[in-house]
N, C-alpha and C positions, 0 to 999 in steps of 0.2 A: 279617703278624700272627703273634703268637706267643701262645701256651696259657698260662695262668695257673693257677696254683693255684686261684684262687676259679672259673674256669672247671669244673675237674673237681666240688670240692667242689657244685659248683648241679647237675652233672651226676649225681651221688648221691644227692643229698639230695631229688630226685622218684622216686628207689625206693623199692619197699615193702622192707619191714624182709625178706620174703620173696626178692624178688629181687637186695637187697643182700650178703645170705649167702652166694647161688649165685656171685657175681663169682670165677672162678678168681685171684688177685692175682697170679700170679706168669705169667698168660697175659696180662694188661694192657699190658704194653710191646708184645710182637708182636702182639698186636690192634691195637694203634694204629697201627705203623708199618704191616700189613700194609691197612688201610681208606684210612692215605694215600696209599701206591703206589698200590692199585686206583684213587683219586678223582685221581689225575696220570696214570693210564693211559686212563681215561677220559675227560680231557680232552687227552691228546696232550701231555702238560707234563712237564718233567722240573725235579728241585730244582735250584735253585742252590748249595744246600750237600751235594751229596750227596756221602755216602764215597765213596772209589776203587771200592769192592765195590758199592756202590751203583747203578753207571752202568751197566750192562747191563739190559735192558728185564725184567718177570717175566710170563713166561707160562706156562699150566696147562699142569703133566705128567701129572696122573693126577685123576682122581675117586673118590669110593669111596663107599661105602653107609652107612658110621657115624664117628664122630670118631673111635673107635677103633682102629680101621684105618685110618684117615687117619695120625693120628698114630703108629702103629706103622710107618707105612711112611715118615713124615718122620725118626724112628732112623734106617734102612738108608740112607736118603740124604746126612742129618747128617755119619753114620759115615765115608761113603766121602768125604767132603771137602765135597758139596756143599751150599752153601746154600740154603736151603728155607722157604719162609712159607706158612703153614695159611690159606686162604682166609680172610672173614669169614664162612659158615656152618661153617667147621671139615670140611666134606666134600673139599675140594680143596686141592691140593699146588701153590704156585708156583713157580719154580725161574728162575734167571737164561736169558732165550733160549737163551746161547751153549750152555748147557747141558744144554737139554733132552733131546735124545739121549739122551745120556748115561745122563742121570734115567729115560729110561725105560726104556733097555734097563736100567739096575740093578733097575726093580722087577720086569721081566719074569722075569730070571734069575733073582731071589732070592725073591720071593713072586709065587709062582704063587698063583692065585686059590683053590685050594685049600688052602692053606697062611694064606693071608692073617689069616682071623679068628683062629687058635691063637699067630700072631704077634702079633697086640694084643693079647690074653690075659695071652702069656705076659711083655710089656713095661708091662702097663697099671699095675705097681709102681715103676717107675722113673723118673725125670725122663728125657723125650726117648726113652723106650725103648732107650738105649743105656749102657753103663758103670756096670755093679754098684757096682763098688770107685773112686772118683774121689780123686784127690792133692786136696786143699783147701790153694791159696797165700793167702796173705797178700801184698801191697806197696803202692807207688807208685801212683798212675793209670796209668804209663809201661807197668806191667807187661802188660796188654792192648796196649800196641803191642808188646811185645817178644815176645810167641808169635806176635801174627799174623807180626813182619818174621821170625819165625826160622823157625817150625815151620808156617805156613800157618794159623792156627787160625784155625777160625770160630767168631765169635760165636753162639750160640746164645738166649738172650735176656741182660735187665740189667734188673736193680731196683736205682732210687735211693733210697736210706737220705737222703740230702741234694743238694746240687748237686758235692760232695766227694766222698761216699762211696757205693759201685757193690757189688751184690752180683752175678757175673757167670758166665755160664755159657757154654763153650767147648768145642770140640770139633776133634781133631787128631786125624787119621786115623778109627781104628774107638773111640774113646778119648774121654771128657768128663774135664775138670778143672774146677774150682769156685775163681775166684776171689774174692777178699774183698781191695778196694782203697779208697784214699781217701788223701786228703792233709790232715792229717799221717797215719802208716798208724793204724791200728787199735792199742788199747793193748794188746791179746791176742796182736799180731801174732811170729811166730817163724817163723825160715828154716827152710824145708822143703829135703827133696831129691829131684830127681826122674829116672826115667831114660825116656827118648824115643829110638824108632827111629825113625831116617831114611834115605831112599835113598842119603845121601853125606854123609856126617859130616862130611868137611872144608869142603864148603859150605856147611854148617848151624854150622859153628865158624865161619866167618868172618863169619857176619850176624849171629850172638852179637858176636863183638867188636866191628861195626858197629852195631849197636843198645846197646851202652854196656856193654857185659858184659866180667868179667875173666875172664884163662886161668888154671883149675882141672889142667887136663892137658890137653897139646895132642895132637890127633888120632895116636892109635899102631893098631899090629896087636895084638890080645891071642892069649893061646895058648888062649884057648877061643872060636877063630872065631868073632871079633867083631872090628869098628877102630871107637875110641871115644875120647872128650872129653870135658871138663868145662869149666865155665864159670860162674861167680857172677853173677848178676843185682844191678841196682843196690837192689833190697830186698833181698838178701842171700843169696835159693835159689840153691841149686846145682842145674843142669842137664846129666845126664850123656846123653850125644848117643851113639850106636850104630847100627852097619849090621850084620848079621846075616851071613857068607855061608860056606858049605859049605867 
């Protein structure tokens, strides 16, 4: 069975004019995906079309006392790479099995429980509580597969404008970027440029030209202690790729 338009619209349309207001719109994708997981975990079922990222099982890493701090400690985990869905009460954090460790020693080290509420506070202004300043691309649909094959990025959520066109929100290391895709692209759309560090630039150059990118400059040593790349994306960004080291 699949969801129809006319499905959501009857689902709406028995709210009060009150309660339609309160709908956060831009939390609606991850509320949905996040009540189906939970309704396939509770019956022991898993999709048949699930993503790659998808197939690891989600279980609770943390609980907290307010959405606030839920979501402020869903930023630090975003951040650090990991994938993360806000319960259906918005108090609790899911996180793929393989992961949880992980998830939880990040929140232990990084918000201690006294630190916690000043951290929702001080993110309660920003989408995801993470990335003040975010690059906004423009491209293809492809452009979302070509950060996750290159740079790891995770999805953070996706609002559809149509069955074409995706307004998306990502997240690569400690860093959000704000996609705008669709086919044919956007009439506003213009190449950006962007610079990304990675552990190993020359791997990160090669799964650019493996995911359809051209060579901008191939991986060199610069004289201000950096080795770094370039690389055009098939919408047109340039991606300057960088390792940092002493």
């Amino acid at each position: 069975m699949k969801l129809s338009a006319e499905d959501l619209r009857r689902q709406y349309a028995d709210l009060s004019d009150d309660a339609l207001l309160e709908v956060d719109r831009q939390d609606l994708v991850e509320l949905a995906r996040t009540c189906y997981d939970e309704e396939l975990a509770r019956r022991n079922l898993k999709a048949a079309s699930a993503r790659p990222d998808d197939s690891d099982d989600f279980v609770v890493a943390a609980t907290f006392a307010s959405q606030e701090e839920a979501k402020a400690a869903r930023g630090l985990l975003v951040g650090d790479g990991i994938r993360t869905q806000v319960g259906s009460g918005g108090l609790t954090l899911l996180v793929p099995a393989s992961l949880v460790g992980d998830a939880r020693d990040l929140l232990e080290a990084q918000i201690p429980d006294e630190q916690l509420a000043e951290a929702a506070a001080s993110a309660s202004y920003v989408r995801h509580g993470v990335g003040t300043v975010r690059p906004y691309l423009y491209g293809n649909l492809d452009l979302v597969d070509f950060v996750q094959e290159v740079f790891g990025a995770v999805e953070l959520e996706r609002t559809p404008f149509s069955p074409t066109s995706f307004h998306i929100e990502a997240a690569i290391g400690d860093s959000v970027l704000v996609l705008e895709v669709s086919d044919p692209p956007h009439k506003a759309a213009a190449p950006a440029s962007v610079y990304v560090y990675v552990p190993d630039v020359d791997a990160a150059y090669g799964r650019a030209l493996q995911a359809g990118a051209v060579e901008v400059a191939a991986p060199a040593d610069k004289p201000y202690n950096e080795r770094a790349a370039g690389v055009r994306d098939r919408s047109g960004n340039i991606w300057w790729i960088a390792t940092y080291g002493d």
